[in-house]
C-alpha positions in Angstrom: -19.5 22.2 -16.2 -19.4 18.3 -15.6 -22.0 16.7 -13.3 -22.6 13.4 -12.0 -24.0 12.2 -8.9 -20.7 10.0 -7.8 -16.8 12.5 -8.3 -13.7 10.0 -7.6 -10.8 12.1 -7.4 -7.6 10.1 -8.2 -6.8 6.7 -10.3 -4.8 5.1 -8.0 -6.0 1.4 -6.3 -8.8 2.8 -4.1 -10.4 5.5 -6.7 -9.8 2.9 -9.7 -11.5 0.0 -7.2 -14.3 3.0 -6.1 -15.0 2.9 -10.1 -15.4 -0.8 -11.2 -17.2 -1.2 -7.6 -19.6 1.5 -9.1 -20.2 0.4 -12.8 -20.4 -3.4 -11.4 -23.6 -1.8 -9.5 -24.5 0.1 -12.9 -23.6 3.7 -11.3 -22.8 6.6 -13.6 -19.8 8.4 -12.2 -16.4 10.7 -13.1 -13.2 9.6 -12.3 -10.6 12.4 -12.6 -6.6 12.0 -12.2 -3.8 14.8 -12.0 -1.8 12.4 -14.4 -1.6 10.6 -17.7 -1.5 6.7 -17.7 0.8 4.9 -17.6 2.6 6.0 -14.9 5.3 5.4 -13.0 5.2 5.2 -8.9 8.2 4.4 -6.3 5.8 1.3 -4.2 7.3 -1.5 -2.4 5.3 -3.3 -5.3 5.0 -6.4 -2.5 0.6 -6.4 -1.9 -1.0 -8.8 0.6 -4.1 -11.0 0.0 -6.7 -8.6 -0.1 -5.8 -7.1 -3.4 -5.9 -10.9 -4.6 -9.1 -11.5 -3.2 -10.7 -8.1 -4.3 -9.3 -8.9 -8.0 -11.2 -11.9 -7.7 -14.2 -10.2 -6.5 -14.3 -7.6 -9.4 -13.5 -10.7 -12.3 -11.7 -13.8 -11.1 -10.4 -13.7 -15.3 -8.1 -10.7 -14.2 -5.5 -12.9 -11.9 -4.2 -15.4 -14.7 -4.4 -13.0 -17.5 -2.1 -10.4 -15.3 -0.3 -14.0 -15.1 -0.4 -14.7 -18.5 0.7 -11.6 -19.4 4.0 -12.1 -17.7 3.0 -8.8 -15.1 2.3 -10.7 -12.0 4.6 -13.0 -9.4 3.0 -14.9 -7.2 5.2 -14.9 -3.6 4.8 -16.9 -0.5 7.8 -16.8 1.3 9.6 -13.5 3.1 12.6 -12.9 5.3 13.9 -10.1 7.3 17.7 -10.3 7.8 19.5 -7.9 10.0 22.8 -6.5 9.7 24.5 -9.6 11.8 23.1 -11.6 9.6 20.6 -13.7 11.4 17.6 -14.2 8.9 14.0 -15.2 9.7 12.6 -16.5 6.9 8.3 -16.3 6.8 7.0 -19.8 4.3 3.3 -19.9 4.1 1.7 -23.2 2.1 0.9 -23.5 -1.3 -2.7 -23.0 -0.6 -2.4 -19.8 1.4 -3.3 -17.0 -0.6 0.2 -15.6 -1.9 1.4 -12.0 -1.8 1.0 -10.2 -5.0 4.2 -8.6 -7.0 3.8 -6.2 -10.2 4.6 -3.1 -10.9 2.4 -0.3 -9.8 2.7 1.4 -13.1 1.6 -1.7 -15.0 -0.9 -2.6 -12.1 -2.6 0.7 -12.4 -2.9 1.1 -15.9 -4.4 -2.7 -15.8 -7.4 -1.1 -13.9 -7.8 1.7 -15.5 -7.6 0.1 -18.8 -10.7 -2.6 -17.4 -12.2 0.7 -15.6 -12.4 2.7 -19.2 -14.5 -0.1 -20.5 -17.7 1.0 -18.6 -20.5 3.1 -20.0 -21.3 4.3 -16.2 -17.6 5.8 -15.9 -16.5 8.8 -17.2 -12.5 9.2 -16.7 -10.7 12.4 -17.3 -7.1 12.3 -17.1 -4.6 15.3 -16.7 -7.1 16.8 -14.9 -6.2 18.2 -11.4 -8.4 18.8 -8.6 -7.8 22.6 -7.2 -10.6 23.9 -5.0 -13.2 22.4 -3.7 -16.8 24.1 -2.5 -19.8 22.9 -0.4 -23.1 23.8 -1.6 -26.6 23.2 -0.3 -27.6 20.9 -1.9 -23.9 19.5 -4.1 -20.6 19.7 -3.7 -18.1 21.2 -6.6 -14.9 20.7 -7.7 -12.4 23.3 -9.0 -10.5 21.5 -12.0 -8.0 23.0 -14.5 -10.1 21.9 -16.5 -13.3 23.6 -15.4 -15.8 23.0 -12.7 -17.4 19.8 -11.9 -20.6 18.8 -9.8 -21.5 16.0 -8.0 -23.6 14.7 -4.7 -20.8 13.3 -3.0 -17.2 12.8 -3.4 -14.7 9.8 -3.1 -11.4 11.3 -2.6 -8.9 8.6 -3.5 -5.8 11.1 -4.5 -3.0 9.9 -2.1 -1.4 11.6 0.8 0.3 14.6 -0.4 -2.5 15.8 -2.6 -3.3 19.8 -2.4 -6.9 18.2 -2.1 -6.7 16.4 0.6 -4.7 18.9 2.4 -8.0 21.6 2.4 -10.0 18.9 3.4 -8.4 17.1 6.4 -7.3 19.2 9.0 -3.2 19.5 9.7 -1.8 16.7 11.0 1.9 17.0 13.2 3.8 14.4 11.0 6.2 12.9 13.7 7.8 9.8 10.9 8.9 11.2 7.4 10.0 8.3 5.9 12.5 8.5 2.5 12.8 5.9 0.0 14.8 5.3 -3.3 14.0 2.4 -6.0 15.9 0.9 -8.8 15.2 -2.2 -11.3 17.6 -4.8 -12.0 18.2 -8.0 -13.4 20.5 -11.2 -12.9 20.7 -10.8 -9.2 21.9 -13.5 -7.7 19.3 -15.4 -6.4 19.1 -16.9 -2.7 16.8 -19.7 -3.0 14.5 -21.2 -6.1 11.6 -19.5 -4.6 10.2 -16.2 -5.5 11.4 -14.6 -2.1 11.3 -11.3 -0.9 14.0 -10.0 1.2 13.8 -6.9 3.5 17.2 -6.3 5.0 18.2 -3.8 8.1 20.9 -2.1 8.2 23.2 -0.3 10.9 26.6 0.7 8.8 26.8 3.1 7.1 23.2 4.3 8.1 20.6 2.9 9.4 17.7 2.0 6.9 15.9 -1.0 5.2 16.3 -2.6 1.7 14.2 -4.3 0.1 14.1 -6.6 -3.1 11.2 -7.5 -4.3 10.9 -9.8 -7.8 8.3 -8.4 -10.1 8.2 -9.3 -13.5 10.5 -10.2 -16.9 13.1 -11.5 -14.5 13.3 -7.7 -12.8 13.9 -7.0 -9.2 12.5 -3.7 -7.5 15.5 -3.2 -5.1 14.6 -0.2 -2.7 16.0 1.2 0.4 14.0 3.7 3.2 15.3 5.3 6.0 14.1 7.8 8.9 14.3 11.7 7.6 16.2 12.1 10.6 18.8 9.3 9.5 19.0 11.0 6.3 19.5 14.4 7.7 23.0 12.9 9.0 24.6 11.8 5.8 23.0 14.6 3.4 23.3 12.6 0.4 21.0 12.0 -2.4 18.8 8.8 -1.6 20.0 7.6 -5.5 23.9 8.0 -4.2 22.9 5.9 -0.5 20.8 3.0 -2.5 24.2 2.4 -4.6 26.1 3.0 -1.6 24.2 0.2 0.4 24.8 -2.4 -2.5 28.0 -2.1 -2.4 28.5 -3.6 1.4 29.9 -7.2 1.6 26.4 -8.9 2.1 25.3 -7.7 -1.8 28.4 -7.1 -3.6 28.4 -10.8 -4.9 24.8 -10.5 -5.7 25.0 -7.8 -7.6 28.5 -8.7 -9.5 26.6 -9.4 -12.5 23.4 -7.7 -12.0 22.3 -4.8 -14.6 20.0 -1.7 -14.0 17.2 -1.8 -15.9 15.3 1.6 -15.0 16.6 4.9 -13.3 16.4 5.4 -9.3 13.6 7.2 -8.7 12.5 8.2 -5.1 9.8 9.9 -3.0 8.9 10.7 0.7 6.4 9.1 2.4 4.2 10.7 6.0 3.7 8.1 8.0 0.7 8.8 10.7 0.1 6.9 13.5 -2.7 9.5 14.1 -6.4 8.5 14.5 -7.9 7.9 10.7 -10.5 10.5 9.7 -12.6 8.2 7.0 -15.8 10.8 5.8 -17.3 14.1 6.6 -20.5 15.7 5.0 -20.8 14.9 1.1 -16.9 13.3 1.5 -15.8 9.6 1.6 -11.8 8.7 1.7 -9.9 5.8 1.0 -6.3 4.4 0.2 -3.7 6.7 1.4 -5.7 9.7 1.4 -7.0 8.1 5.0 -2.8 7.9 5.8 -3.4 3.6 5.7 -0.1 2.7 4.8 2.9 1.4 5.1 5.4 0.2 3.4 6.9 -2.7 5.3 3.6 -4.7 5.5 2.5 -4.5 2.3 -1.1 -3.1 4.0 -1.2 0.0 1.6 -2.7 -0.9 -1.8 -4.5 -4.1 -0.1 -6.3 -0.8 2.3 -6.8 1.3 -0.3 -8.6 -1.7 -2.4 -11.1 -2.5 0.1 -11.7 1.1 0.9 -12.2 1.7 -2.7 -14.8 -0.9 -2.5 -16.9 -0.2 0.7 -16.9 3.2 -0.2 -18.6 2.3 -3.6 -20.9 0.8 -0.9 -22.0 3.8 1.0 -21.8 5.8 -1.9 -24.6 3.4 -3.9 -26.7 3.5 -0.4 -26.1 7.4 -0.2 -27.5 7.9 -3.8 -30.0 5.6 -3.2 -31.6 7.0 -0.2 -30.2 10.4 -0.6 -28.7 11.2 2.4 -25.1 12.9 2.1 -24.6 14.1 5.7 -21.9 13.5 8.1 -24.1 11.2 9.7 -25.3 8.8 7.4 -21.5 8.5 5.7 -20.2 7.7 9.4 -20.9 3.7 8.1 -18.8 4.2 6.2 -16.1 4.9 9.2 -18.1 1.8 10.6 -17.3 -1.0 7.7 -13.2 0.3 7.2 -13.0 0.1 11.3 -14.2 -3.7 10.9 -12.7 -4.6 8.4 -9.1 -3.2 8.3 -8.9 -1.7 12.1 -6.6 -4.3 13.7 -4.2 -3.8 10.7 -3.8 -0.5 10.7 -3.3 -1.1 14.3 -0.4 -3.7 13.4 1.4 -1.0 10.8 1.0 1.9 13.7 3.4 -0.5 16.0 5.6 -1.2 12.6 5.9 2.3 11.9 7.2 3.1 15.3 9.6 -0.1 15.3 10.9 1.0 11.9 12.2 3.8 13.4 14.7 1.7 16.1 17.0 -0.3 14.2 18.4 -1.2 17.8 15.4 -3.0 18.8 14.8 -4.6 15.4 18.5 -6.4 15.6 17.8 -8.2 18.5 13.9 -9.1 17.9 15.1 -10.8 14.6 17.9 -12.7 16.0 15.5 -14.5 18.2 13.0 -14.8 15.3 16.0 -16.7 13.4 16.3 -18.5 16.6 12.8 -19.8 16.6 11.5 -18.5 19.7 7.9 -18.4 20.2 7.4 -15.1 18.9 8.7 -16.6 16.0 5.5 -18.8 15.5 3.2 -15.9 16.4 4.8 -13.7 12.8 4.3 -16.4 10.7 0.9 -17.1 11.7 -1.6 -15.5 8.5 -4.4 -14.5 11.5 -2.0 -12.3 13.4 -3.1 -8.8 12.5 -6.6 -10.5 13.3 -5.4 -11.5 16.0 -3.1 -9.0 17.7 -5.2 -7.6 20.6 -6.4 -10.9 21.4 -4.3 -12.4 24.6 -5.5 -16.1 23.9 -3.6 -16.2 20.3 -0.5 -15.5 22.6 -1.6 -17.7 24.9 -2.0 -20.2 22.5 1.8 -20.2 20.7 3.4 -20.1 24.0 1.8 -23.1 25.4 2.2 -24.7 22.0 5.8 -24.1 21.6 7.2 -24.8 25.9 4.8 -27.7 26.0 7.6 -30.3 25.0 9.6 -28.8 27.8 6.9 -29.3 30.6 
């Protein structure tokens, strides 16, 4: 039997960023992962400024060597284009902090490589969580691999994981969300710019692509759609990708454009539910927690600083030890101040993905640069968003030339 007074289940951003959070503070602990590294993973690949500001907070080396290493693209300009073709286009200045591209399969095994490097962590790969039992005065975890001990447990392994499905209680999934990705190169490029391009679409199906420039030249070109949209045509989600790249908008994009990589696809829960965060001798972060969403880019940026503030509570928790539901609720606390109005922006996304008929109109006035316009490209919106004098603001900012 293992033992150790810290268990991370799963090597994804939030258990990886639980790990160096925990050996920065010189705390022994196991990391265990169902997988061997590297690995691949279907991810919008697009992450916002917090995993750029919590890669700087762990070694600010790490940005330019991913950089230097060819793995990284630095973006700071979007658009969403809908099937009319009216396109918004989001430019934020050179010294905003820029979105982050890489591939999650490089990305990951980047941290675990700089994880492995600690004395205090002890990583076990292929190794997959099965059981799990509450003792008195520890908590044990059922492996294939044997049994392992701990005081308290991060669980970090995603939000399909056998785990996390005895843990959490059921949870009425109301937006199953499908998604298909492919690599290529020599698309046809819109604009000098590092851009990335989220389309709608109506005909043949409703859905969203997505293009997304990573690294070597590569594009991650991706489509989702509603389970229920799916459900209509019956088709693989490889065959509908193709399909939708093949409508007159892409065709002379893609005329010479080669595949690098096979389609691969997934399914993705989206949960607009309220987020359960710990429970006695249990802390949870990244998508274990249901924080994501693939349209904002808020999923691996979440699961970063949840990895990190859970490292928190777990350092004061073995410090002080006190493992109760009680104690672990600041936990809750911290990830309710610090990502709250977020997760409250991707619950409104995630029910506006599913109505392609609203989305059409909203970004035709975008393109038409109506005030709510201005509100979408300003950086403190999901900061912002229950707060009625940020409206307030834009709209006297953008009629006061007319009064």
């Amino acid at each position: 039997m293992k033992s150790s007074s810290i268990c991370i289940i799963g090597a994804g951003p939030a258990g990886l960023s639980a790990s160096l959070f925990l050996s920065k503070a010189g705390i022994e602990h196991i990391l265990i992962d169902r997988s061997s590294f590297p690995r691949d993973k279907v991810c919008g690949e697009s992450f916002d400024g917090k995993v750029y500001h919590t890669l700087n907070r762990l070694d600010p080396d790490w940005l330019p060597e991913l950089e230097n290493r060819g793995m990284l693209q630095k973006c700071r300009t979007y658009s969403l284009t809908n099937s009319w073709g009216n396109k918004f286009v989001v430019q934020y200045p050179q010294e905003a902090t820029p979105k982050i591209h890489i591939k999650r399969r490089d990305f990951d095994d980047f941290l675990l490589t700089k994880a492995n490097i600690s004395p205090q962590a002890h990583i076990f790969l292929n190794t997959k969580a099965q059981k799990f039992f509450k003792k008195e005065n520890s908590i044990q975890i059922q492996t294939n691999k044997g049994l392992i001990q701990s005081d308290l447990l991060i669980l970090c392994s995603g939000a399909r994981s056998l785990i996390r499905s005895i843990i959490t209680r059921p949870e009425k999934i109301k937006d199953r969300f499908l998604f298909a990705r492919a690599y290529f190169k020599d698309i046809k490029k819109v604009s000098e710019q590092e851009e990335l391009e989220i389309f709608f679409l109506r005909n043949p199906f409703k859905g969203c692509l997505l293009f997304c420039p990573v690294s070597a030249g590569e594009v991650n070109v991706e489509i989702g759609m509603h389970y229920k949209e799916w459900k209509r045509h019956q088709l693989p989600m490889d065959a509908l990708l193709l399909e939708s790249l093949k409508l007159p908008h892409f065709q002379s994009r893609f005329s010479n454009a080669l595949q690098t990589a096979k389609i691969k696809s997934t399914a993705m829960n989206l949960s607009t539910a309220p987020r359960i965060y710990s429970q006695e001798r249990i802390l949870m972060a990244g998508a274990a927690t249901g924080s994501l969403n693939p349209i904002t880019g808020y999923g691996v940026g979440h699961a970063m600083v949840m990895g990190r503030l859970a490292a928190q509570q777990a350092a004061l928790a073995i410090k002080k030890q006190k493992f109760n539901s009680t104690f672990l609720k600041g936990y809750d606390a911290q990830v309710k101040a610090k990502l709250q109005k977020e997760i409250l922006l991707s619950n409104m996304l995630t029910k506006l993905q599913k109505r392609i008929d609203i989305l059409e109109p909203l970004i035709y006035l975008l393109s038409k640069g109506h005030t709510i316009s201005n509100i979408l490209k300003d950086k403190n919106l999901a900061e912002n968003v229950l707060n009625p004098r940020f409206y307030w603001k834009h709209w006297r900012s953008a009629n006061s030339k007319k009064i």
